[in-house]
Each structure stands twice: as structure tokens, then as C-alpha cells.
N, C-alpha and C positions, 0 to 999 in steps of 0.2 A: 634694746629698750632705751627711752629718751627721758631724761629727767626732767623735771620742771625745777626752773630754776627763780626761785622767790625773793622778791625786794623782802628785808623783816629787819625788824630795829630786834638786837641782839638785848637778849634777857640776861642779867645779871650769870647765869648758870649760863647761856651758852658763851659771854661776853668768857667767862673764867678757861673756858674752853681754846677760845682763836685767840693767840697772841700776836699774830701780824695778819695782812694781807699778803696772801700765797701769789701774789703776783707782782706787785711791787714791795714786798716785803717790811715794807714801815708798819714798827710792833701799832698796835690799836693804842685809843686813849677813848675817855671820856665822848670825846665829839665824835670819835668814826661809832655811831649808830647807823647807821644806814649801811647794811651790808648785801650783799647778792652772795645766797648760796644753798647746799642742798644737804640733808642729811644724810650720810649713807652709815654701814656698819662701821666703819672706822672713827665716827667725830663729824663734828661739822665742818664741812670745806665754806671758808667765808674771804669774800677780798670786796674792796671797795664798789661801790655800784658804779663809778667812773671808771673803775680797771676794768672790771667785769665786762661791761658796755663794751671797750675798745680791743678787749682779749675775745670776745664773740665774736665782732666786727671778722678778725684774722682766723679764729679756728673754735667753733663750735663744740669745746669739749671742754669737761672740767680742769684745769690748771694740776691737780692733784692728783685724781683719780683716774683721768682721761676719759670718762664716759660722758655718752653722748649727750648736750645737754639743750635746753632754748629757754630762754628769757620771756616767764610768765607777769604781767603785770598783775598786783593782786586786786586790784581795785575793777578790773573788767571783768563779768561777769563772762562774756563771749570765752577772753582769751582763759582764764581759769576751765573754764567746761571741758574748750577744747581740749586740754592737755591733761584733765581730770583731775582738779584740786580739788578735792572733795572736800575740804576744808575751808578754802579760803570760797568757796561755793554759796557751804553753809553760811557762813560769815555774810555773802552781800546778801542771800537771800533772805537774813534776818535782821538784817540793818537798813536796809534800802529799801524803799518799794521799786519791784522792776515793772514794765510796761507787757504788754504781751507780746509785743513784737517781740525787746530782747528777749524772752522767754524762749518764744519759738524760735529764734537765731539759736541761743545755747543750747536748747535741747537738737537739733539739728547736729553742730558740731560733737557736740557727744557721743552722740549716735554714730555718727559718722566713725569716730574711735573708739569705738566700743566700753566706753564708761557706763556699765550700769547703772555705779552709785549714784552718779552725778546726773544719770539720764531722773532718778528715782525723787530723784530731792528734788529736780526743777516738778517735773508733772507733779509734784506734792506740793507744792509752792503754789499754784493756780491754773486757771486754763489757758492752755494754746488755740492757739487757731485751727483750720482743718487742713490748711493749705499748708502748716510748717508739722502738723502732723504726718502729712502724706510726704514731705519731702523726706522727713525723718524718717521714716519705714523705708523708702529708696535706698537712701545713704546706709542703713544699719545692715539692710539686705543685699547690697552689692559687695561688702566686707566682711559679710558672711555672720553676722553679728545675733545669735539667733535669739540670745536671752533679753537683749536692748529690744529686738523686732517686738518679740512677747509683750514684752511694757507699754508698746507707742501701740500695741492694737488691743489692748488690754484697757488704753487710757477713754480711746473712745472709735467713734467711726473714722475710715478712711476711704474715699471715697473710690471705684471700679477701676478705673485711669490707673491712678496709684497702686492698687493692687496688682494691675497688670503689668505696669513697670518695674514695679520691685521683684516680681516672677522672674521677668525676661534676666533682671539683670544679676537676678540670687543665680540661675541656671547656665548664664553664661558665664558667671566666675568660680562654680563647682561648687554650690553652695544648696544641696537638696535637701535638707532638714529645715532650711530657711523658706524652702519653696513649698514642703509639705505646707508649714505652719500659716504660710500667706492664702494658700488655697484651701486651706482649713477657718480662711476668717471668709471667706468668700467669694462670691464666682467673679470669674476674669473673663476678658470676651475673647470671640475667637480668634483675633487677631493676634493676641497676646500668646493666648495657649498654641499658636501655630510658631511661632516664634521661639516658644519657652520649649516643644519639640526638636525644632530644628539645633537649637543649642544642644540637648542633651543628646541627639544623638551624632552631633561630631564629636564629642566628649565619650561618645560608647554607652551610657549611662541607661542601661535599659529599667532601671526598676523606676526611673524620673520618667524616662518616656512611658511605659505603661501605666504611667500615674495621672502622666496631664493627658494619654488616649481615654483613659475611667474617665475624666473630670467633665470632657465636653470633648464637642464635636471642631473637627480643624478642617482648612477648605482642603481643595485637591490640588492647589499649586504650595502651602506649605508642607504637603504629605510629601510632594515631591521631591521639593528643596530638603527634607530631611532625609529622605532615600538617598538624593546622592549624598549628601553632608557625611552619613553613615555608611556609604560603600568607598566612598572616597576615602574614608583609612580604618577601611576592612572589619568593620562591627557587622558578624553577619546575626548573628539574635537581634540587632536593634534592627537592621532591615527587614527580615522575615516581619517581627513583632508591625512596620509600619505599614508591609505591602498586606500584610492581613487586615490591617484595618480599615482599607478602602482601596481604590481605584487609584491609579498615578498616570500620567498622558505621557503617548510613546515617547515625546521628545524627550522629558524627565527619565524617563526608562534610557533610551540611548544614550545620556549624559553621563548616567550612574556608571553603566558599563564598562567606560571605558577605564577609569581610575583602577577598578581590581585587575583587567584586563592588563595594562601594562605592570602593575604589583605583583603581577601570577595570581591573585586570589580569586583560584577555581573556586571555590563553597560561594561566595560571592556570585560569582560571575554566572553560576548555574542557580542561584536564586533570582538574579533577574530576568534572564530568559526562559525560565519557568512561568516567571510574572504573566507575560505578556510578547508582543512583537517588538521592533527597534528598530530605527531608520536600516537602510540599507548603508549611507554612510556611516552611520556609528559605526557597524558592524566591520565594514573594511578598516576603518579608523582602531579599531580594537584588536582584528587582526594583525595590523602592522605592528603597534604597538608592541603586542606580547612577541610575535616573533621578532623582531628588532632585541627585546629582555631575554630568548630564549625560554619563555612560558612554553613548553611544547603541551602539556594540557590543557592550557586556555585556546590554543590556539587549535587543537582538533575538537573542543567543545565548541569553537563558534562555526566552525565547519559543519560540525553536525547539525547547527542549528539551520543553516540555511546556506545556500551555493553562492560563492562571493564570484566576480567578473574576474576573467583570464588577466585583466590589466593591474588589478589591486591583487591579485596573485603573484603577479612579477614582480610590484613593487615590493611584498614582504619576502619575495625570496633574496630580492637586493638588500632586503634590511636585517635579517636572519645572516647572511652570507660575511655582510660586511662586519660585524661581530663573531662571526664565526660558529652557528648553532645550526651544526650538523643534523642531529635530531631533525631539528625546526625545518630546517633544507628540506632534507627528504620527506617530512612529511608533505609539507605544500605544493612539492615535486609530484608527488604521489596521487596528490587531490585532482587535479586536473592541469592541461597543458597550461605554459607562459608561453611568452612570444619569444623568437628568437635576440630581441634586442633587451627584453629583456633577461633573458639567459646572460647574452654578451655580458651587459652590465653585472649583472652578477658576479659572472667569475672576475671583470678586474677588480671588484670589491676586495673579492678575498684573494686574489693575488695580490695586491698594495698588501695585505697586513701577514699574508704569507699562511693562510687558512687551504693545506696541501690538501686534507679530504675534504673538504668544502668545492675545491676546486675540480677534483675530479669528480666528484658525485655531480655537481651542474654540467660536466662536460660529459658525464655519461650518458644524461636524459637529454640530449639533442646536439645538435649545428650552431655553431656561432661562426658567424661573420669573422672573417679575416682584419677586419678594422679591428672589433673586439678582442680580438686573440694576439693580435700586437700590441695592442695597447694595454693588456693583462701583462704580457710577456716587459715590456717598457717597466708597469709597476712592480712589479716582480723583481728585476735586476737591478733597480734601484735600490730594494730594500735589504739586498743580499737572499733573496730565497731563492735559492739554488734550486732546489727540490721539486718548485713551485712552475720554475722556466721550465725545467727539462717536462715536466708532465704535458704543458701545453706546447710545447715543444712535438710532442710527439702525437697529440691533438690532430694537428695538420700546417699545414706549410702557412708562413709570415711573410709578408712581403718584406722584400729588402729595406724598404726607407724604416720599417719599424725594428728590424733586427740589425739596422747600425745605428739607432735612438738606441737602444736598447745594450749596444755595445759601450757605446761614448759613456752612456748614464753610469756604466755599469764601471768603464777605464776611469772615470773620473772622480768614482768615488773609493777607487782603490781594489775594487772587485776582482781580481785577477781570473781566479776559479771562475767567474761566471762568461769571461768575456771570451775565455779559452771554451767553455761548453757553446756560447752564442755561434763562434768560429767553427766550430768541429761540427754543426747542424747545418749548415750551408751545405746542399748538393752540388753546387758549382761555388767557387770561394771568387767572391769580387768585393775587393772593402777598399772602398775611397773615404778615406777621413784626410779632410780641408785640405786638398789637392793631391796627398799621397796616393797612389795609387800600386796595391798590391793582389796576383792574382794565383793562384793554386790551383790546380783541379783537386774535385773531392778526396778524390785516391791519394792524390801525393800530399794534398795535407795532411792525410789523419797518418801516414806514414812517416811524417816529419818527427823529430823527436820534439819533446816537451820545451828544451832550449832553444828552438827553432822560436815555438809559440813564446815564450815569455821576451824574446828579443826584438820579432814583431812588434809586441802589443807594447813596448817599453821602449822603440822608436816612433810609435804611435801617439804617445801618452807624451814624449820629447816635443816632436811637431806642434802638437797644443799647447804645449807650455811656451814656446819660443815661436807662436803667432798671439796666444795669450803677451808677451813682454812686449813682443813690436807693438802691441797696440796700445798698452801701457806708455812706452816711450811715444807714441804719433801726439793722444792726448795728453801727456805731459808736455812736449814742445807747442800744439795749439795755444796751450794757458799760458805758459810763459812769452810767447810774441805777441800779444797784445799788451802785456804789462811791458814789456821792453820798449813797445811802441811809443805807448802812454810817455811813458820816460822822458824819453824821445823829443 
């Protein structure tokens, strides 16, 4: 709460009260009448109007009490309203004659804070205008202000515009007792009430939407915009309530769908497609989405809805896989074929993240290309999935350039275990890393003992480190003979 803080020549009774200035501390006399301060439960907090001034200037709070404070002039009728001095209110409106302008200005700002008293005194003081009436009902309705609203359409008319403004903006700051009572002084048009919809139902707020559906009629592109507004964070009574009250065009239908669709929100998702039809891309777009989250029910509800293309079927098994939702897999495996590139893609998906039944369940449902399958296998021993390699390992045969990528990745990043199973999968053993050249037949490797393998791959892993330094030292001497030259 903000205190108003008041210029006031100090009364004998509070003069007995403040003995200094709480801010520069010099006791009072005679001449310090002019004080800035505020009453609270403890005494009067009072310090010079020059301290005061330059102590708000730096920190806007009482010297004493610390609460929040701001500097009312008493003589402005504006600033007194704003801040609800109900007193010093009374005071100019019985000493001065005001104008109607300032009238309508203070009663505005009141409103605006929800001053009743002060809204009450000025409208009793004379009339406003219609123009600072309508603004006032705005202001008092977007702050939620319901007993201020009361007064300013109590006092007299406000003209349709204004009514419909103050709806739009009661409803989009959660303000429906405010929106009853505006629609209660008068009808709004439709553009308003399409609007004052669309708010209430991204808010969820079904009793405001069934309230401005009673009032009047809204077009078919605001009924829309509030379908998705309200599917998009899962209000399904507010959706139901809007698709029953008229017609929405497929592209609004397709928009709406896809928001529950990637959220999982089956209740949703089977109330729109209840509605009516929806692009065909929505529908792929909605598929991917939920299988990419692992919705495995939104995603056999859109299936049942209508037969998506073999290629937007690949793409959500790539998107299912690479998160790794097995479910989701098999189901869209199940639905109908993918192509084989996109199978491929698939499994290196879920071989980079090391998704072992993801992996074999795509590998079960058809052929992938040997590019694919090494480049799964490359993913795979890079991340250390062991598990991962040997399955497509046994898939079917790798070409050599990917099963010594697949080696090095694997030597380099310290994988021992992986690079001794990459080795022992080799039907003929030929491993050339960066000129070494070492060769086994199958037999007599896997008969070698395990010392054999770890001495290999640890003169292997030597090699790259000491053509790794030669080439450290090549580029360190390039840099340094130009600077010597330079010298020179």
C-alpha cells in the first residue's frame, strides 16, 4: 500500500508531537511549519518539505517507517484524487470552483485506483462530460474496479464503444463480475462480444463465455479464434460450449488441433475431429508432433481419423525414435509401411541416443541400407552404446570405411570395450589407421587373447597421438618463421 504523503502547516497538537525533522534531525521551532508527512499508528512521521523533496528524490519511502510513500500536492485536485485524499478532495471541491474538464480528469484518475469515496464526491460535486465518463468506466474496468464501475454508469449514459471497451478489457484482466455489470447496463456489438470471448476462453472461464454466447451473436472467425485460444491450453467445456454454438472453418479446426495434439490432450483432440474435417497437413503436423511427445493416444486417434501419406509416417517414426517412444514406434510401424530411408534414419536416431528397443523394433520391420547402418553404428560408438553397436552389428554386414569411423570415434574417445567388439565383428581383420597397417584372419583373431587386443588398439591410439604432435609442432614452427623473419 502507498501512502500519500501531504504538504500540512503542523497544528499546535501535532507541532507537540514531532520534535525534530526525522531526516536531518534539527529539533522544530516556531518557523518549521511547513512540514511533509503522513499519519500512521505510531505518531506523526513529519520532516521538512526541503528534506522530504530530496529524501524522495533518492528513496521513495518513509524515513521512519519505511513504507511506501509519494508526494501529494494538496492544492491539485488531479493529484489528490489520484492517490484518494478524500479529504483534502472535500477541501478543493468546497473552496474552489473546478471546471469540468478537471472534473472529468480527477474522476478518471480515481477510478483508475479504485477510490470510491473520492470517485463519489467528485460525481456529487457536478457534471462530467460523456467522453471522461466513458473513459472512467474503461479505467475502473480494466482494474477490476466493480463498485467505482457501479457509480460512473449509475451517474449517467455511456455511450456503446465504451461499453464494449470496458468488456474487452474487464475480460482480459479476469475481471467477470465487472463484465456482468457492463453487459448489464447495455448491449455491446459484435465485435466486442467476439473479442470479450476469445479472452475468456484462453483464461478457461466458461461461465463469462456462456454469458457473452446468451448476450448476442459473434462472427465465425471470432468463434474460431476462441476454439483455438481454448484448445491451445486444454479448456475442453470451453471448446465443446463454443463448437456448439456455431460453425468454425476447417483452417480454425486444423489450428486448434494441433496445440492438444503435441500437449497429449486426447479429450481435446477427439472433440475437434468430432467437429468436423482438417487439412491434411494439420493432421500430419499433429501426428509428428504428438509422436515426437510420445502421446501414443493422440496419435492412434488421428490415425483412426483418416490415412496419413507413407512419407509423414517416416517422418514421425524418425521423430517417436529419436526421443525414444517405443509405443509410438510400433504403433506407426504397425499403421502402414515407411520407406526404407526412412527406416534408415530412424534407427541412427535412436542409435546416437542409445534407444536399444527402438532400435531393434525398426530393424525388425524391414532393410536398411548399409550407409544407414553404418552411420547408426558410427552414432552408437561414439556415445559408448555398446549394446546398441553389437545389435546392428548383427542386423548385417558394414562396410569397412564405416566400421574404422566407427573404430577411431570410438579409440578416441577412450571406448576400449567398443572398439575390441567393432574388431572381433570383422569377418576378414584389415584395420589401417593413418598408415599403420595391421591384418588377422577371423579365426586367429578371436583366438588371440584379450592382451593381444588391448596392445593393438593402445599402439593404435600411440600412432594418433604422435601424428596428432607432429602436426602441433609443423604448425607451431609455420607461426614462428614469419615472426623471426619479420624480425629479420
Amino acid at each position: 500500500m502507498i501512502h500519500p504523503v501531504r504538504y500540512c502547516v503542523l497544528t499546535p497538537e501535532q507541532r507537540s508531537r514531532v520534535y525534530c525533522c526525522n531526516i536531518c534531525l534539527r529539533e522544530s521551532d516556531d518557523a518549521d511549519n511547513v512540514f511533509l508527512g503522513h499519519v500512521s499508528g505510531e505518531g506523526v512521521h513529519a520532516f521538512h518539505e526541503q528534506c522530504g523533496k530530496d529524501w524522495m528524490r533518492r528513496l521513495p519511502i518513509c524515513p521512519e517507517c519505511r513504507v511506501d510513500m509519494v508526494i501529494v500536492d494538496p492544492s491539485s485536485l488531479l493529484d489528490t484524487a489520484c492517490h484518494g485524499c478524500f479529504n483534502e478532495v472535500t477541501a478543493i471541491l468546497a473552496n474552489r470552483a473546478i471546471t469540468d474538464a478537471a472534473r472529468g480528469q480527477a474522476v478518471i484518475a480515481a477510478a483508475k485506483n479504485g477510490h470510491l469515496a473520492v470517485v463519489n464526491a467528485i460525481l456529487a460535486n457536478g457534471a462530467i462530460a460523456d467522453e471522461h465518463r466513458d473513459l472512467a468506466v474503461v479505467a475502473a474496468a480494466e482494474n477490476g474496479h466493480l463498485a467505482v464501475v457501479n457509480a460512473i454508469l449509475a451517474n449517467g449514459a455511456i455511450t456503446d464503444a465504451a461499453r464494449g471497451q470496458a468488456v474487452v478489457v474487464a475480460a482480459e484482466n479476469g475481471h467477470p463480475s465487472v463484465v456482468n455489470a457492463i453487459l448489464a447496463n447495455g448491449a455491446i456489438t459484435d465485435a466486442a462480444r467476439g473479442q470479450v470471448v476469445i479472452a475468456a476462453a484462453r483464461k478457461g472461464d466458461l461461465a463469462l463465455v456462456n454469458a457473452i454466447l446468451a448476450n448476442g451473436a459473434i462472427t465465425d472467425a471470432a468463434r474460431g479464434d476462441a476454439v483455438i485460444a481454448a484448445a491451445k491450453n486444454g479448456h475442453l467445456a470451453v471448446v465443446n460450449a463454443i463448437l456448439a454454438n456455431g460453425a468454425i472453418t476447417d483452417t480454425n479446426r486444423s489450428f486448434a488441433v494441433l496445440w492438444p495434439a503435441s500437449n497429449g490432450d486426447l479429450a481435446v483432440v477427439n472433440a475437434i475431429l468430432a467437429n468436423g474435417a482438417i487439412t491434411d497437413d494439420a493432421r500430419n503436423q499433429a501426428v509428428m508432433a504428438a509422436a515426437e511427445k510420445g502421446h501414443l493416444d493422440v496419435v492412434n486417434a488421428i490415425f483412426a481419423n483418416r490415412a496419413i501419406p507413407d512419407a509423414v509416417r517416416g517422418r514421425a517414426v524418425g521423430a517417436a525414435a529419436i526421443t525414444g517412444h517405443l509405443a509410438v514406434v510400433n504403433a506407426i510401424l504397425a499403421n502402414g509401411a515407411i520407406t526404407d530411408a526412412a527406416r534408415g534414419w530412424a534407427v541412427r536416431s535412436a542409435a546416437g541416443q542409445g534407444h536399444l528397443a527402438v532400435v531393434n523394433a525398426i530393424l525388425a520391420n524391414g532393410a536398411i541400407a548399409n550407409e544407414h547402418r553404418g552411420k547408426a553404428v558410427i552414432a552408437a560408438a561414439q556415445n559408448r552404446h555398446l549394446a546398441v553397436v553389437n545389435a546392428i552389428l548383427a542386423n548385417g554386414a558394414i562396410a569397412d570405411k564405416y566400421r574404422g569411423l566407427a573404430e577411431l570415434a570410438a579409440a578416441i574417445n577412450g571406448h576400449l570395450s567398443m572398439v575390441i567388439a567393432l574388431k572381433r565383428a570383422r569377418d576378414s581383420m584389415m584395420c589401417t589407421v593413418l598408415g599403420t597397417r595391421c591384418s588377422w584372419s577371423a579365426r586367429s583373431w578371436q583366438s588371440r587373447p584379450r592382451l593381444d587386443d588391448v596392445r593393438c588398439i593402445r599402439h593404435e591410439i600411440q600412432v594418433v597421438g604422435s601424428i596428432l604432435a607432429v602436426t602441433a609442432f609443423v604448425f607451431g614452427v609455420a607461426r614462428v618463421l614469419p615472426r623471426k623473419s619479420a624480425s629479420s
